[in-house]
VEXZAMI-709234 format. One record per residue (C-alpha): x, y, z. Coordinates in steps of 0.1 Angstrom, whole numbers, plus 5000, padded with zeros to 4 digits. Example, Ala and Ser with C-alpha at 12.3 -4.5 7.8 and 13.67 -1.06 7.14 Angstrom:
2
512349555078 513749895071 
END
This chain:
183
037584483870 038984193892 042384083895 044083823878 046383763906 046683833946 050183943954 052383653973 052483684009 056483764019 056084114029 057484464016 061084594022 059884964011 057685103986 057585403967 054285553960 053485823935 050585993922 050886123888 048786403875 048586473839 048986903847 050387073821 052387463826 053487693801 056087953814 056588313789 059988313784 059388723784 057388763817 057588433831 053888443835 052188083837 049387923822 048287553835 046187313822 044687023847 044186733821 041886483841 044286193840 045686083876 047185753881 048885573915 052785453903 054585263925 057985093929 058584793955 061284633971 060684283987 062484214016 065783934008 064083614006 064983234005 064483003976 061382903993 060183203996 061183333959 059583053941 055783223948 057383583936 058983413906 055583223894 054183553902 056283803885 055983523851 052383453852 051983853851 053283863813 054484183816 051984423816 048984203800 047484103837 046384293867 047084193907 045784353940 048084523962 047884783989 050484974010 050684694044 050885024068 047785214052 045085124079 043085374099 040085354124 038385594099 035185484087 032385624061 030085614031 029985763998 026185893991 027286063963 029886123939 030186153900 032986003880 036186243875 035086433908 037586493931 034586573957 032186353973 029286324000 028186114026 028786004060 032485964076 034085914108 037785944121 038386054086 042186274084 043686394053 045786154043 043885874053 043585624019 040785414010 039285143989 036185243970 035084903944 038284793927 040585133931 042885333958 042085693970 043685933990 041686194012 043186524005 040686724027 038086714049 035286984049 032786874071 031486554085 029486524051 032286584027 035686504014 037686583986 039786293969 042586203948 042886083923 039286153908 036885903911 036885633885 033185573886 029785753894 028085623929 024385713936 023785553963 025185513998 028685293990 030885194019 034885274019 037185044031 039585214051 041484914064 044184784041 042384934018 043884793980 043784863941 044384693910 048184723895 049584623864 053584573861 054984913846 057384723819 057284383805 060384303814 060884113848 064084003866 065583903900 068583893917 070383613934 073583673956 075883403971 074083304001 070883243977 069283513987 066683663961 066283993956 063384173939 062184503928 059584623903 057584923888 054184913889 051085123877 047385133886 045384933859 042585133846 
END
């Protein structure tokens, strides 16, 4: 899946990022003994502030923000302070695995990645050979697939289709929105 738009270039005051799991716990209200359930739906949430702009500025976010319609089209965005030095290949990994093979350098926990259209997080790093991922992966890769590890993006959709601005007496703009991965 492509984007249907690139998101303007004015910068990010602060973001909030969030991964979602769809876990489910059941607590006895005798013992207090739990059961949980791991459903496989993960998704990356996120909300941004952009920085105060000028009219200049605020005329990209606004086109932006309108020619989104809500949540009916998609845009690529990344966190601007996710880079790493970290490099590596997937060999293998099957869709809704949360553990994959290949070949990886520099890689940390914690380090995020772009693998085809979609944003991952390494949550641990076993060997040389392997990593474990979140969220799982959204597709099945066979053969050797290389990560991108700098700037590394996915494809959003707004959370709500409802979009608005501020403007305060110096005309400044101010704008902040919800946003979900698009799967």
């Amino acid at each position: 899946m492509a984007a249907d738009f690139s998101f303007p270039s004015v910068g990010i005051q602060s973001m909030t990022m969030r991964l979602r799991s769809a876990t489910a716990m059941s607590s006895s209200p005798f013992t207090f003994d739990q059961q949980v359930y791991e459903h496989p739906g993960v998704r990356w949430e996120a909300e941004i502030k952009l920085p105060p702009l000028k009219r200049s500025d605020a005329k990209a976010v606004e086109a932006f923000l309108a020619g989104l319609r809500g949540v009916s089209k998609t845009f690529s965005l990344g966190n601007p302070l996710h880079t790493t030095t970290a490099t590596g290949s997937i060999s293998a990994v099957t869709a809704n695995s949360t553990s994959a093979t290949g070949s990886f350098s520099n890689v940390d926990p914690g380090d995020y990645f772009q693998l085809g259209d979609h944003l991952y997080i390494v949550t641990a790093v076993t060997s040389g050979t392997a990593i474990t991922i979140m969220p799982p992966a959204r597709q099945t890769i066979s053969t050797s697939t290389a990560l991108d590890f700098t700037l590394p993006k996915g494809i959003w959709r707004l959370a709500s289709n409802e979009i608005d601005w501020n403007i305060d007496q110096a005309s400044f703009y101010g704008f902040t929105f919800a946003c979900v991965e698009a799967l």
